[in-house]
N, C-alpha and C positions, 0 to 999 in steps of 0.2 A: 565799591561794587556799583555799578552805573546799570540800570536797568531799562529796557525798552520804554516807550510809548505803553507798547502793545502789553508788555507782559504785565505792566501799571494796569493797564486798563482790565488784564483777568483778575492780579489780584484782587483789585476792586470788588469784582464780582462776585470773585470768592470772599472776599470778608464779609459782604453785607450781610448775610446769612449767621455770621460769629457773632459769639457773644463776649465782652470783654473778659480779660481772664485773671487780669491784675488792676487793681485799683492804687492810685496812688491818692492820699488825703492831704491834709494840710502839714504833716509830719513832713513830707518830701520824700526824697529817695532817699531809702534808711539802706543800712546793709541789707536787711533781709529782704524788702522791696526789689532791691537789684539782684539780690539770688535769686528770685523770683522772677524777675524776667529774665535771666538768663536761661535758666530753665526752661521758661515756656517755649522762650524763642531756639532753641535746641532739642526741643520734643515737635512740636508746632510749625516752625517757622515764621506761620502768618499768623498774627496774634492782633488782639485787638485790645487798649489798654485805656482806662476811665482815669481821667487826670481831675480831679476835685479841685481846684486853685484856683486862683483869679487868674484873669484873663491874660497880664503881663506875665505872671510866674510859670503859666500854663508854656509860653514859647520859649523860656530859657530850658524850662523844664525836658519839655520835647528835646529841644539842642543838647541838653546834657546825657540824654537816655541815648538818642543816636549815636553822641560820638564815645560814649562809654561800653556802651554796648556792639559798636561795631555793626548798628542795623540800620535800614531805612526807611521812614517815613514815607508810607505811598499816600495815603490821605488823612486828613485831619477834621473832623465834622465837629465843632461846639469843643466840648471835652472828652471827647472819641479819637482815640488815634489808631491807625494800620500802620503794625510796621513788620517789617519783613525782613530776616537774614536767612542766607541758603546755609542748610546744616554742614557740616561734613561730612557725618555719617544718617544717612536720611532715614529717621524710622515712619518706615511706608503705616502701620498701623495705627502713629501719633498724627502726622504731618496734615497739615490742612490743604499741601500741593499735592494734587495729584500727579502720578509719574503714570 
């Protein structure tokens, strides 16, 4: 999924406002952790997630949540991450996208 400049730049604007909704701790991505974001990111789409790690584990970490999760990273602040996958079926009344 390749996303605009521009559409980067809404979500932006819509995430600042979000609160992170999954924490990941020193445990890692455990099963339930990634049902967890699977979830959010299929109710949600744009989510906002607290990665607790050091600083080297923090970027494999991201690398592994994207490419498992089949989402995108639009920005990444400290230990704050935006990421974003378009649902299939969009529930208007979870979704952080407006349509």
């Amino acid at each position: 999924m390749q996303l605009t400049q521009a559409q980067k730049k809404q979500f932006r604007t819509i995430g600042h406002s979000l609160k992170p909704v999954v924490t990941i701790a020193d445990k890692g991505l455990s099963e339930s952790v990634f049902a967890e974001l699977q979830r959010a990111l299929d109710d949600h789409e744009l989510i906002k997630v607290r990665i607790s790690t050091g600083r080297d584990e923090l970027k494999v970490l991201l690398e592994k949540i994207t490419a498992d999760c089949n989402c995108e990273c639009i920005q990444r602040i400290g230990k704050i991450a935006l990421l974003f996958r378009a649902a299939k079926e969009p529930k208007k009344h979870l979704s952080n996208i407006p349509r």
